[in-house]
C-alpha positions as CSV (number, residue, x, y, z in Angstrom):
1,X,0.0,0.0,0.0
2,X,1.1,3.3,-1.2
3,X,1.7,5.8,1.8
4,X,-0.4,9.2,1.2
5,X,1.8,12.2,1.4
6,X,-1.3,14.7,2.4
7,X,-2.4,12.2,5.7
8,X,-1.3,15.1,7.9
9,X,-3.3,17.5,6.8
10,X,-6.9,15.3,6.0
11,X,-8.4,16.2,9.0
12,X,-8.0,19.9,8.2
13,X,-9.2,19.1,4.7
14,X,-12.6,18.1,5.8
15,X,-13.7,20.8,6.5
16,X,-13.5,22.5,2.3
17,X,-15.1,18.8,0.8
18,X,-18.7,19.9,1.5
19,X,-18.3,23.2,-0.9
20,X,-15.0,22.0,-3.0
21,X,-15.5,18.3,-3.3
22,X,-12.9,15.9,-2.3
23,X,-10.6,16.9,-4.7
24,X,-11.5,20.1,-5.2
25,X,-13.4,19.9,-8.2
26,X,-16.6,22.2,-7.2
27,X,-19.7,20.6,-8.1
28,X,-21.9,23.5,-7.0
29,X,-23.3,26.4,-9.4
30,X,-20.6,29.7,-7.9
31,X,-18.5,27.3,-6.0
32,X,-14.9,27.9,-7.1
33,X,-12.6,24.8,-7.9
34,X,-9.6,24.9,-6.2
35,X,-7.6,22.6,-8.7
36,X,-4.5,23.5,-10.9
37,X,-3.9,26.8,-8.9
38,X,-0.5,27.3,-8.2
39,X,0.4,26.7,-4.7
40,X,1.9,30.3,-4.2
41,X,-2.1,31.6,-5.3
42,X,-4.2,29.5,-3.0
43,X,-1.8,30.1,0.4
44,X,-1.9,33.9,-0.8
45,X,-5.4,33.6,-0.8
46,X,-6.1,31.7,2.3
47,X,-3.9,33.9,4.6
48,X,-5.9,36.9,3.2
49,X,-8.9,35.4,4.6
50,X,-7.1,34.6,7.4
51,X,-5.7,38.0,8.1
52,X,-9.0,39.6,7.3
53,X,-7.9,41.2,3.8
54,X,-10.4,38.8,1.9
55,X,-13.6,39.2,3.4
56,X,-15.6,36.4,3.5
57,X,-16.7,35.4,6.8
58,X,-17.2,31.5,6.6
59,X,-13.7,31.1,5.1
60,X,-12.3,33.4,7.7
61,X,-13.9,30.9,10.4
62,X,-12.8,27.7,8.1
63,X,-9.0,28.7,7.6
64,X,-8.7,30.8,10.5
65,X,-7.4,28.2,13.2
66,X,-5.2,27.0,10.4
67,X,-1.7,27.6,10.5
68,X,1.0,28.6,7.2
69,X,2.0,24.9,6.8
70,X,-1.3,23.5,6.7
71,X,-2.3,25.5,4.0
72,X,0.8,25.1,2.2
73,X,0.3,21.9,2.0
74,X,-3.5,21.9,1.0
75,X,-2.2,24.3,-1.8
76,X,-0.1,21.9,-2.9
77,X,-2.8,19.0,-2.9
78,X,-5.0,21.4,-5.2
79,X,-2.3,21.8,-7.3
80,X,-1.8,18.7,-8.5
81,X,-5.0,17.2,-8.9
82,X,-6.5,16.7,-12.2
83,X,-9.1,19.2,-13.5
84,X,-12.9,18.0,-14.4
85,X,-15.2,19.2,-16.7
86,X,-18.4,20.3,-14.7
87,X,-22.1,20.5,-16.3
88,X,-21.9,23.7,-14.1
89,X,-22.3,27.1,-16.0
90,X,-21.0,30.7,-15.0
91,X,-23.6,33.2,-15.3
């Protein structure tokens, strides 16, 4: 059995399946996917809701108690998981 690299930070993941899906391909109709971002892009927008510069209060609760390597490391799951075509369509 192949050892998953990300098994530190699952527990923290939890908590964006509901809105993102598991691997964050969004489902939802105005739910962002958080797929093929660059690393750099999703910690830079994390700690901006974290710090209050991005507001948006559920993320500001969700990330909040999070620290910089947890979300570096989620940014780097997002990053390398493979993009999916939705049915969804933007507005």
């Amino acid at each position: 059995m192949e050892e998953d690299p990300f098994y530190d930070i699952r527990d923290a993941m939890r908590r964006c399946v509901k809105c993102h899906g598991e691997t964050g391909n969004a489902s939802g109709r105005g739910m962002p996917s958080l797929v093929a971002q660059s690393p750099e892009y999703f910690v830079t927008s994390m700690m901006a809701y974290v710090d209050g510069s991005r507001s948006h209060s559920l993320m500001k609760r969700l990330v909040g108690n999070l620290d910089a390597e947890t979300i570096k490391k989620m940014g780097v799951f997002y990053a390398v998981q493979e993009p999916l075509r939705t049915e969804a369509q933007g507005d």
